[in-house]
C-alpha positions as CSV (number, residue, x, y, z in Angstrom):
1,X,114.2,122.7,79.5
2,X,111.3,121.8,81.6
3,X,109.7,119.8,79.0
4,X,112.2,117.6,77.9
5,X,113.6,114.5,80.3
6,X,115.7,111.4,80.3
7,X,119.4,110.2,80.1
8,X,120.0,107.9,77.8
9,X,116.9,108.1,76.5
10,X,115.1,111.9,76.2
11,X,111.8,112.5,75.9
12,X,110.6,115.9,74.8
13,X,106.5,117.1,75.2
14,X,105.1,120.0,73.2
15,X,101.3,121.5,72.6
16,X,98.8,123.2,74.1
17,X,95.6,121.7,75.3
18,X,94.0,124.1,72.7
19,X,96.5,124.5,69.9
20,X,96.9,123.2,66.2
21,X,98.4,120.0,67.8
22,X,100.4,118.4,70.9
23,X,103.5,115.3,70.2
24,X,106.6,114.2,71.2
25,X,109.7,113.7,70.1
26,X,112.3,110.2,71.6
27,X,115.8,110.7,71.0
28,X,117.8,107.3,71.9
29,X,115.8,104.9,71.2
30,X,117.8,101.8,69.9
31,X,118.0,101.1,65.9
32,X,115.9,98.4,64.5
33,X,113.0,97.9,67.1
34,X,110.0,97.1,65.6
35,X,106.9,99.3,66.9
36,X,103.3,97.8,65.9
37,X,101.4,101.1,65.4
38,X,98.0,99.6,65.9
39,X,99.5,98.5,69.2
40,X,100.3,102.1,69.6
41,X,96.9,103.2,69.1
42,X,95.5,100.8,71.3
43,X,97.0,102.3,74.5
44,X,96.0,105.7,73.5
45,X,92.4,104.4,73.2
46,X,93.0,103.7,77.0
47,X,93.4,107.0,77.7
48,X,90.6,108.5,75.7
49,X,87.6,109.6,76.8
50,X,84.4,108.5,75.6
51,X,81.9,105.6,76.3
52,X,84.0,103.5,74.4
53,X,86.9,103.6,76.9
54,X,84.3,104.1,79.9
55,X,80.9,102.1,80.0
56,X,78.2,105.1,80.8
57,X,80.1,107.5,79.5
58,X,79.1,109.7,82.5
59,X,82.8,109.1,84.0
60,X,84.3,110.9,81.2
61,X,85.2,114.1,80.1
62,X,82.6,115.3,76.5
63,X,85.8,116.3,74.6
64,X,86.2,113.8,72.2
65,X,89.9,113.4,70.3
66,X,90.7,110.5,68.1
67,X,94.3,110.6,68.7
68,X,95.6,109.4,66.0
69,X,99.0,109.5,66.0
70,X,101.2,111.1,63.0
71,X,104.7,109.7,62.9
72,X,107.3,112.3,61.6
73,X,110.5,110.6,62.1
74,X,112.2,108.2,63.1
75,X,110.8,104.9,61.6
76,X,111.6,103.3,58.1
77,X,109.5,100.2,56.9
78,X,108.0,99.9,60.8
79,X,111.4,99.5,62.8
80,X,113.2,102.6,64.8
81,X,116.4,103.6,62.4
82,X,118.2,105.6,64.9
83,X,116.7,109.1,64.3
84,X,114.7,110.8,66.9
85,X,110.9,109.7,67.0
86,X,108.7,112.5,65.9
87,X,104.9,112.1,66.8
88,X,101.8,114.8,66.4
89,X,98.9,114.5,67.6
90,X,96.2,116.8,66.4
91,X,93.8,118.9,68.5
92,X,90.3,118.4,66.5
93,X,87.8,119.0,69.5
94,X,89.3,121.9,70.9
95,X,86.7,125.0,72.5
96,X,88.7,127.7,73.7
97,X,85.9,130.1,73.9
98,X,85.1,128.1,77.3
99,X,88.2,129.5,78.8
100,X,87.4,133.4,78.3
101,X,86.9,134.6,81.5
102,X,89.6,132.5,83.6
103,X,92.1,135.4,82.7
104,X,90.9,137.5,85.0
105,X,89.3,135.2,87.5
106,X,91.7,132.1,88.2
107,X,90.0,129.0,88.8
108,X,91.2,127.2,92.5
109,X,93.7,124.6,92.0
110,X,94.6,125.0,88.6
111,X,98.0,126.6,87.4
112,X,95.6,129.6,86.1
113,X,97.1,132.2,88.7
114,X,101.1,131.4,89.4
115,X,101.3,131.0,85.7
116,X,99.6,134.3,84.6
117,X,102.4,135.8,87.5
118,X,105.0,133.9,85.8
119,X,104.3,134.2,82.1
120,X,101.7,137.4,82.1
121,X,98.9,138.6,79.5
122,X,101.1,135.7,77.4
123,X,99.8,132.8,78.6
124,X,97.6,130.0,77.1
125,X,94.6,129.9,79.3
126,X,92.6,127.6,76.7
127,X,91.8,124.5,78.6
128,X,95.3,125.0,80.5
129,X,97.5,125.3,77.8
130,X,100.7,123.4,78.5
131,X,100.0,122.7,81.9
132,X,96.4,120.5,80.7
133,X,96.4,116.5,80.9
134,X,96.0,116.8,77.3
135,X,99.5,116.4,77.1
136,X,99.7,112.9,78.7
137,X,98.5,111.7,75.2
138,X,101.7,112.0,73.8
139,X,103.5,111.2,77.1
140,X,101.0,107.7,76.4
141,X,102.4,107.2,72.9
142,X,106.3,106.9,73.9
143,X,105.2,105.0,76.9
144,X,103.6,102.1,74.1
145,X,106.6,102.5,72.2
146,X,109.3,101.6,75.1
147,X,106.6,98.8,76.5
148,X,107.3,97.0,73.1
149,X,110.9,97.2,73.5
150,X,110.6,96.3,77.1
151,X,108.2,93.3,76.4
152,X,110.7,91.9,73.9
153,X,112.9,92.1,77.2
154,X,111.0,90.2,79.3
155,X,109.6,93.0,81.1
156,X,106.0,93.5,81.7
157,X,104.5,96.6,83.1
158,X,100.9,97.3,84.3
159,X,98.3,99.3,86.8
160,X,94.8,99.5,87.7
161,X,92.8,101.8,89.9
162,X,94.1,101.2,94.0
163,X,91.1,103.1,94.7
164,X,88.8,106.1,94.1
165,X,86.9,108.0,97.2
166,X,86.8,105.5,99.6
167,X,86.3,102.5,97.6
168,X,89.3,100.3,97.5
169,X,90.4,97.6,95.1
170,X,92.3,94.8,95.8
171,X,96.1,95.2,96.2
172,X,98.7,93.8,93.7
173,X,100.0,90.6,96.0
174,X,104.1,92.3,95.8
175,X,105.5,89.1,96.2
176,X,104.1,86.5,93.9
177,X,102.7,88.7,90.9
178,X,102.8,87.6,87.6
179,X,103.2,89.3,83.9
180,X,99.7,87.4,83.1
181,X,97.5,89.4,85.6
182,X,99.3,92.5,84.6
183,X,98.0,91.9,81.1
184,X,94.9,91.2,82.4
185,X,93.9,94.2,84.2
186,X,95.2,96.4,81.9
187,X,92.5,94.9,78.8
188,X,89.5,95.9,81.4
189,X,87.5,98.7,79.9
190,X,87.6,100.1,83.7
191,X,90.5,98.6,85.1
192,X,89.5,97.0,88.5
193,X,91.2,93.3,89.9
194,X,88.1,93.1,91.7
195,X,84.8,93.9,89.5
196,X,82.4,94.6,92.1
197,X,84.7,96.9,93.6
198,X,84.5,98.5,90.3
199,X,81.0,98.7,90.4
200,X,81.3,100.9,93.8
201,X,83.5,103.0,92.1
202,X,81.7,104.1,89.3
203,X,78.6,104.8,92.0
204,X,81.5,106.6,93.8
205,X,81.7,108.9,90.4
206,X,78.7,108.9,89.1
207,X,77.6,110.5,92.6
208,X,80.3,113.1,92.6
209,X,79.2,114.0,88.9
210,X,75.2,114.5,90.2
211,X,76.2,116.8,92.8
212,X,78.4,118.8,90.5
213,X,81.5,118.1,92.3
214,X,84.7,115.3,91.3
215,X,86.3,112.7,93.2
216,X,90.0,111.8,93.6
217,X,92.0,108.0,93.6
218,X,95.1,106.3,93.7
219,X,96.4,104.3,90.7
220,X,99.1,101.3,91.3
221,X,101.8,99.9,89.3
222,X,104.2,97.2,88.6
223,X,106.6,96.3,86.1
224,X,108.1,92.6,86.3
225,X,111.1,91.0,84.8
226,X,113.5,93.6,85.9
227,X,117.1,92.5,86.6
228,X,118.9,92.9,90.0
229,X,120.8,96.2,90.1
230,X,118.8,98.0,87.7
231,X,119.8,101.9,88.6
232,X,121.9,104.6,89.2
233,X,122.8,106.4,92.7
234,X,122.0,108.5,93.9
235,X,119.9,111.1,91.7
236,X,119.1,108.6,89.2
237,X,117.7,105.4,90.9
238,X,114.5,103.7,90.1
239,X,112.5,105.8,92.6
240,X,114.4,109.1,91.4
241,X,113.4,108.4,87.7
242,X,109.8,107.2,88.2
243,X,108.8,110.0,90.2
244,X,110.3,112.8,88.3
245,X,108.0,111.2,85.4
246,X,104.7,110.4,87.4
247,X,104.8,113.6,88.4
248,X,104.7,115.4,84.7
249,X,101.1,114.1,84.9
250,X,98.8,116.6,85.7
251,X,96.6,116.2,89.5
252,X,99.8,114.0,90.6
253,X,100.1,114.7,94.5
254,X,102.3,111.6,95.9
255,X,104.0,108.8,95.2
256,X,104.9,105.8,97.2
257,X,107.2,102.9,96.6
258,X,106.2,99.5,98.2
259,X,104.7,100.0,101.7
260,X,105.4,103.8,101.1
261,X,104.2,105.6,103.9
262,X,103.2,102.7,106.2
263,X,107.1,102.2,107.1
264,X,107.2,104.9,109.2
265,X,105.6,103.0,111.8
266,X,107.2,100.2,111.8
267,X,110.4,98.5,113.5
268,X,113.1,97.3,111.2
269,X,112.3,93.3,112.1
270,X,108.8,94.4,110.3
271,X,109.7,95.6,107.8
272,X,113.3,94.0,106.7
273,X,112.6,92.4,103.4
274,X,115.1,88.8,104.6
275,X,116.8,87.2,101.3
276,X,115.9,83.5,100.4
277,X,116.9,80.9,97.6
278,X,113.9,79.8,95.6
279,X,114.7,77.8,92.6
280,X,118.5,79.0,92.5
281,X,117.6,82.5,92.6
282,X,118.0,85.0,95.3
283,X,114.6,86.3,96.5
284,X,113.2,88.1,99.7
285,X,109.9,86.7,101.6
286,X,108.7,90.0,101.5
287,X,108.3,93.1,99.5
288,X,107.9,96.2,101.8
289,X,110.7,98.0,99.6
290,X,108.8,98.1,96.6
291,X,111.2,95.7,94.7
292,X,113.9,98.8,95.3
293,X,116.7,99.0,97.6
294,X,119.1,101.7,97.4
295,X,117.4,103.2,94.5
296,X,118.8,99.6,92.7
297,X,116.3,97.1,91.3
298,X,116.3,93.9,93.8
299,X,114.6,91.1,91.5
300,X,111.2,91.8,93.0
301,X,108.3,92.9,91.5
302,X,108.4,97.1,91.2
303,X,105.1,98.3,92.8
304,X,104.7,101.9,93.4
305,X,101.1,104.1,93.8
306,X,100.4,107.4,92.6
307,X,97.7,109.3,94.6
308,X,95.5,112.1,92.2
309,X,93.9,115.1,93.4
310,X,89.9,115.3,92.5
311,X,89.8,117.3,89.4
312,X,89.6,120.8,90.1
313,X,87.2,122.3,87.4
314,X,84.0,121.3,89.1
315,X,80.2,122.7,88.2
316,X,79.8,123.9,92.2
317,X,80.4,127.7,92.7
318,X,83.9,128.3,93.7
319,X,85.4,131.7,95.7
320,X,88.1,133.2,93.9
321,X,89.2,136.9,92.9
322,X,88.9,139.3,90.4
323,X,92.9,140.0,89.2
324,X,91.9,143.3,87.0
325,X,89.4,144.4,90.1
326,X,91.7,143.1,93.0
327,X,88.7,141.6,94.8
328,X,86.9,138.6,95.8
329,X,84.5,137.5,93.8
330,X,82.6,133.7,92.4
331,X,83.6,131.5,89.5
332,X,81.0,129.0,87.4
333,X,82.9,126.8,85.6
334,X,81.4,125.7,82.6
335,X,83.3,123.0,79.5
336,X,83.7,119.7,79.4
337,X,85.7,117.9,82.6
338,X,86.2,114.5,83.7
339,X,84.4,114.1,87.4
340,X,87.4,111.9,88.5
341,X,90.3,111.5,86.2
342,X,91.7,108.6,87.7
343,X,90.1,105.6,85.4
344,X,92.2,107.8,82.8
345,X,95.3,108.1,84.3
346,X,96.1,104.3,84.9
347,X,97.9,104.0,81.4
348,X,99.5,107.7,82.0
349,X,101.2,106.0,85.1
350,X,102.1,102.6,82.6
351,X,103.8,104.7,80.4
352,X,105.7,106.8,82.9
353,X,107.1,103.9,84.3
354,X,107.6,102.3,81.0
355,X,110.0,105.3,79.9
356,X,111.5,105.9,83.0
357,X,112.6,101.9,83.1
358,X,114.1,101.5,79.2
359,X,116.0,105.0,79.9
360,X,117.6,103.2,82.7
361,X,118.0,100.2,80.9
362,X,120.1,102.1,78.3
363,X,122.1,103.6,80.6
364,X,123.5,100.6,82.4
365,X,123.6,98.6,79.3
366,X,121.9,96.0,81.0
């Protein structure tokens, strides 16, 4: 099924943006892992909107969800016991009467129109029903479960915001990156490396919001402490996996692994990563691959970048049609919408990663 991924270990989202509730369910997660709840709750805080999450408020969707997360299944006195884990999340904020009219007039770059074609007068049109970012909240929670387990492994993940607009942040350095900056980052309430390139950013929103448009950015990654030869070929290697799971999150339109696109103009003697002993450990002098070769973990630090459309439901008036009328028509969108969704997403693209990496972990055994 479309909702459910993962080899060794499956991951399985249900909900509507607008229903009684949205959750998960792990199945193969290892017996007698202790999960810290609070820890838990934490990460999904990241994701939240809400001034809390997003000095000024202003960068942030109005819905406001606690998401607090009800365990089912799957734990006994704090530790995993071997049965699947069972999460809801309730849906306490939802207004589907701001979603009437979008049956019959699709809004542009949403899922409104293929998915009336492919479910008809049966789909959930409230907020974007299964196909809303409402869903990466429970996609968040098994991502803070596995980066507890992967932390007791020695393997750190973490992202901040590459860029938003135009604005750049600094890059992660790929070769000499360490678990402590990860940390780091990922603590800022608007997670930046460099803080006055933050500041740009939120002008960068904040100007988007005024003129009743949204903004698109890039969020980067890394996980550290990965062994060499981490992966399967050919469909399952680190790329494979990561990807498959970045892209469940909504407003996803690339990916890139290491110097991504930028190879393509290179010669080989550029971009080669050579091997080197540092410290008795094989190492390359570069990182152009990402920390990947053959799909296979090298040693290096994993850095990959996920590029996010500017969030479609904007207050400007749009063209679309009339379905019942078959003609052109105008569409005002009103509700609650983030201006740029991409100080949101950074966790999202954490636990993606995080999940993607301890399912590969359990299947090589390593």
């Amino acid at each position: 099924m479309s909702s459910m991924i993962g080899t060794a270990l499956k991951l399985s989202i249900f909900g509507q943006s607008h229903s009684e509730a949205i959750g998960a369910v792990l199945d193969g997660l290892p017996a007698g892992e202790a999960i810290d709840l609070r820890a838990v709750q934490a990460f999904l805080n990241r994701r939240a909107p809400g001034a809390r999450q997003m000095p000024g408020g202003q960068y942030a969707t109005a819905r406001r969800e606690a998401d607090k997360p009800l365990v089912l299944s799957g734990l006994a006195e704090g530790r995993t016991c071997g049965a699947p884990l069972a999460v809801m999340i309730r849906n306490t904020d939802a207004r589907p009467g701001d979603y009437g009219n979008l049956r019959d007039t699709p809004r542009p770059s949403h899922a409104d129109y293929p998915a009336a074609v492919k479910y008809g007068p049966a789909h959930d049109i409230r907020g974007g029903g299964h196909f809303s970012g409402r869903l990466t909240a429970p996609l968040c929670f098994a991502g803070a479960v596995c980066g507890q387990i992967l932390e007791r492994k020695g393997i750190t993940t973490g992202a901040h915001i590459a860029s938003i607009g135009k604005v750049e942040d600094t890059r992660f350095d790929p070769v000499d990156l360490r678990p402590e900056t990860l940390r780091q980052v990922s603590s800022e309430p608007f997670a930046v490396l460099d803080l006055a390139r933050g500041e740009a950013m939120r002008a960068e929103i904040a100007a988007a919001r005024e003129a009743g448009d949204s903004v698109g950015g890039v969020v980067e990654c890394a996980v550290l402490g990965l062994p060499p030869g981490l992966g399967e070929p050919m469909f399952e290697g680190i790329e494979n996996k990561i990807a498959q799971l970045v892209f469940g999150i909504p407003a996803v339109k690339g990916i890139e692994f290491g110097a991504g696109f930028a190879v393509g103009a290179r010669r080989g003697s550029e971009n080669n990563d050579a091997y080197e002993m540092v410290d008795g450990q094989v190492r390359t002098r570069t990182n152009h691959g990402g920390g990947i070769a053959g799909g296979l973990s090298s040693g290096m630090p994993l850095v990959f970048r996920a590029a996010f459309k500017p969030t479609p439901s904007i207050a400007m008036e749009q063209d679309t049609v009339s379905l019942s009328r078959g003609e052109n028509t105008t569409l005002q969108i009103t509700g609650r919408h983030d201006p740029c969704i991409v100080p949101r997403a950074v966790p999202c693209v954490e636990a993606a990663a995080m999940v993607a990496v301890l399912d590969l972990l359990l299947m090589g055994n390593l």
